[in-house]
C-alpha positions as CSV (number, residue, x, y, z in Angstrom):
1,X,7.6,-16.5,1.8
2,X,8.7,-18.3,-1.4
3,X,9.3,-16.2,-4.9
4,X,6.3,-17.9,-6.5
5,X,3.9,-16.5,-3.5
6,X,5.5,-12.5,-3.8
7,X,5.3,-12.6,-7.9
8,X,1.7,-14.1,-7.0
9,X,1.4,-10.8,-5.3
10,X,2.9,-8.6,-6.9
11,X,0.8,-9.2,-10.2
12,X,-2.5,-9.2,-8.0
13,X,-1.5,-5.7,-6.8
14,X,-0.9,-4.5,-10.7
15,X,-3.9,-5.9,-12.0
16,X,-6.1,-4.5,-9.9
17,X,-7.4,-1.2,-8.3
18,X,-6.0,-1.7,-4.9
19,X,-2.8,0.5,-4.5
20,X,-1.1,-1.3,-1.2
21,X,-1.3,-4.6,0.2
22,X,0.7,-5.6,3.4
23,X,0.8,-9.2,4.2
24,X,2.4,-10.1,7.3
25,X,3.2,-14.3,8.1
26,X,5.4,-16.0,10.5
27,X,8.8,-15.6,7.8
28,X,8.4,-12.0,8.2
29,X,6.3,-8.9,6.4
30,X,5.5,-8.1,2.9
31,X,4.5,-4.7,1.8
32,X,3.6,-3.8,-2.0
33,X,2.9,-0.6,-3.0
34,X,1.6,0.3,-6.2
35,X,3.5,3.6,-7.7
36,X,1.7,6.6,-9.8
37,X,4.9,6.7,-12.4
38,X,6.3,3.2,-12.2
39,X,4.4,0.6,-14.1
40,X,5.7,-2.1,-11.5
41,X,5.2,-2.7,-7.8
42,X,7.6,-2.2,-5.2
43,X,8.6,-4.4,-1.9
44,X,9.9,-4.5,1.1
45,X,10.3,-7.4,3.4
46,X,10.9,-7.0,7.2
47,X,13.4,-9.6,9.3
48,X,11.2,-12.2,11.4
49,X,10.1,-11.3,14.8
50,X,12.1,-7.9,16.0
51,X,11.9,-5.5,12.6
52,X,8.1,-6.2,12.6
53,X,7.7,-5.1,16.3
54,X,9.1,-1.5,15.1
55,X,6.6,-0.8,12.6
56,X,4.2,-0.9,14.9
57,X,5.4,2.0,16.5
58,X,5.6,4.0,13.7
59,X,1.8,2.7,13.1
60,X,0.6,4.1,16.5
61,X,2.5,7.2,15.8
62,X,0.8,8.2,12.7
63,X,-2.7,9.0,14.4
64,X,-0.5,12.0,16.6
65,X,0.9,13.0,13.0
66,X,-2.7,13.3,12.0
67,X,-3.8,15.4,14.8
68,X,-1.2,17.6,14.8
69,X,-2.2,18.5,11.0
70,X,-5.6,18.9,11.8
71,X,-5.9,22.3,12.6
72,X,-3.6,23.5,10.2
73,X,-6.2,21.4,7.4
74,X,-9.2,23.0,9.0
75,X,-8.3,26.5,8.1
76,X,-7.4,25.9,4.9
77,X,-10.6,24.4,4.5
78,X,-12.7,27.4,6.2
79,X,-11.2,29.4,2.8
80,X,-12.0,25.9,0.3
81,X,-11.1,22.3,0.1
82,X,-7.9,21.5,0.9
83,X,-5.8,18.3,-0.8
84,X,-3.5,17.1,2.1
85,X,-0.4,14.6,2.2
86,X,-1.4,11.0,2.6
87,X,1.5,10.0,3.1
88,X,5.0,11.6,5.1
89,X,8.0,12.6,2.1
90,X,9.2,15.0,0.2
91,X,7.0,17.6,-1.9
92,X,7.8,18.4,-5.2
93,X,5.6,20.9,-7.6
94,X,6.7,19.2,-11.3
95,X,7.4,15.5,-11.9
96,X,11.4,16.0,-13.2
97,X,13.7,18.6,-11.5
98,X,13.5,22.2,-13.6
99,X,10.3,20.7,-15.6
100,X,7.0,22.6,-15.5
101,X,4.8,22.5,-12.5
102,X,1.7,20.1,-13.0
103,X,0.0,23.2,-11.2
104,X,0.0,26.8,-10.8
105,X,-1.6,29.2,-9.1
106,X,-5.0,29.5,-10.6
107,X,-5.1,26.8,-12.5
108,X,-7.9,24.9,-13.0
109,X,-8.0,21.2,-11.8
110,X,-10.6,18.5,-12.3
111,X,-10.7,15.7,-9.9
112,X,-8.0,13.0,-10.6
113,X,-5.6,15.0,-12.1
114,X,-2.0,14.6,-10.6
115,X,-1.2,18.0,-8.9
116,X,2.0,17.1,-7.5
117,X,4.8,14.2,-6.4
118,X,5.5,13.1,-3.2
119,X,9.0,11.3,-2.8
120,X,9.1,8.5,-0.2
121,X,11.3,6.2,0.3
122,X,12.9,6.9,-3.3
123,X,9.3,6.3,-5.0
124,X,7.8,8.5,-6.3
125,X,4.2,9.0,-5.7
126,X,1.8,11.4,-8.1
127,X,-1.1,12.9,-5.8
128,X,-4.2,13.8,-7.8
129,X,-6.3,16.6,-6.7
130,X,-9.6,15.1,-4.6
131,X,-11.9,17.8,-5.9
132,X,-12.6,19.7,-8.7
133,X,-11.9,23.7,-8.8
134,X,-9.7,26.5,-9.0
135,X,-6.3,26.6,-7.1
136,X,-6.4,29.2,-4.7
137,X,-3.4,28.5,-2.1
138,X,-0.1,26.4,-2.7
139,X,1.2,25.7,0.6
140,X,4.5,24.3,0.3
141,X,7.8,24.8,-1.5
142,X,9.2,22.1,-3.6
143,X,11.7,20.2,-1.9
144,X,10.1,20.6,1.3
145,X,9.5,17.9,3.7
146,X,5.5,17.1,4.4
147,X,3.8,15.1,7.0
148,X,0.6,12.9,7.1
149,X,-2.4,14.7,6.4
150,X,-0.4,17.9,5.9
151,X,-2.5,20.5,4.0
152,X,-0.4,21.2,0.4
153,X,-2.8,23.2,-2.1
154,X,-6.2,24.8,-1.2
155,X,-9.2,24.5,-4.3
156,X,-12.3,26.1,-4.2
């Protein structure tokens, strides 16, 4: 894929509300991620043929990641709504290390509103809460290492 195509691309994905786009062609695989704190896109491009057979894997792997959270996300949400991981990283409570948590216990959050970072692949992603409400439960420590569709804070 020439330079022109990806900056093509990459100014599609920052103009508009989509927040990934994954574009895969003979050459090899584009994907371009659109981050919560950086004003610019982000890409990666795979090697032709045997590096995009492995993603697939990791694809089909994702929906046992899923089910293994479920039940964990079900009882949180007996007690409220939970806001789950969509995506695997690192969880951190504040968006620079020492600063202020974006949330405490308690606090009151209105849908939208960044609650906290998730770290992947060196980018960091803000995750805004999905609901309105109170925070009842935080369920994980900063630093710690989440999973896809891992429950992280409970609202009611």
């Amino acid at each position: 894929m020439d330079l022109r195509k990806l900056k093509t691309l990459i100014d599609l994905v920052s103009e508009s509300n989509i927040s990934e786009l994954e574009i895969t062609e003979a050459e090899g695989k584009v994907r371009i991620v659109k981050a919560g704190l950086m004003p610019a896109a982000t890409m990666m491009v795979a090697a032709p043929a045997t590096a995009v057979a492995a993603p697939a894997s990791a694809d089909a792997a994702a929906p046992l990641a899923t089910t293994m959270a479920t039940p964990a996300a079900a009882a949180a949400a007996e007690t409220g709504h939970a806001i789950t991981s969509p995506m695997v990283g690192t969880f951190y409570r504040a968006s620079s290390p020492g600063g202020t948590p974006l949330i405490d216990l308690g606090s009151s959050v209105k849908e939208g509103e960044p609650v906290c970072i998730i770290e992947a692949m060196k980018i960091m992603n803000e995750i805004e809460a999905t609901q309105s409400g109170t925070v009842t439960k935080i369920l994980c420590q900063d630093g710690q290492p989440v999973e896809f569709g891992q429950p992280l804070f409970v609202i009611e």
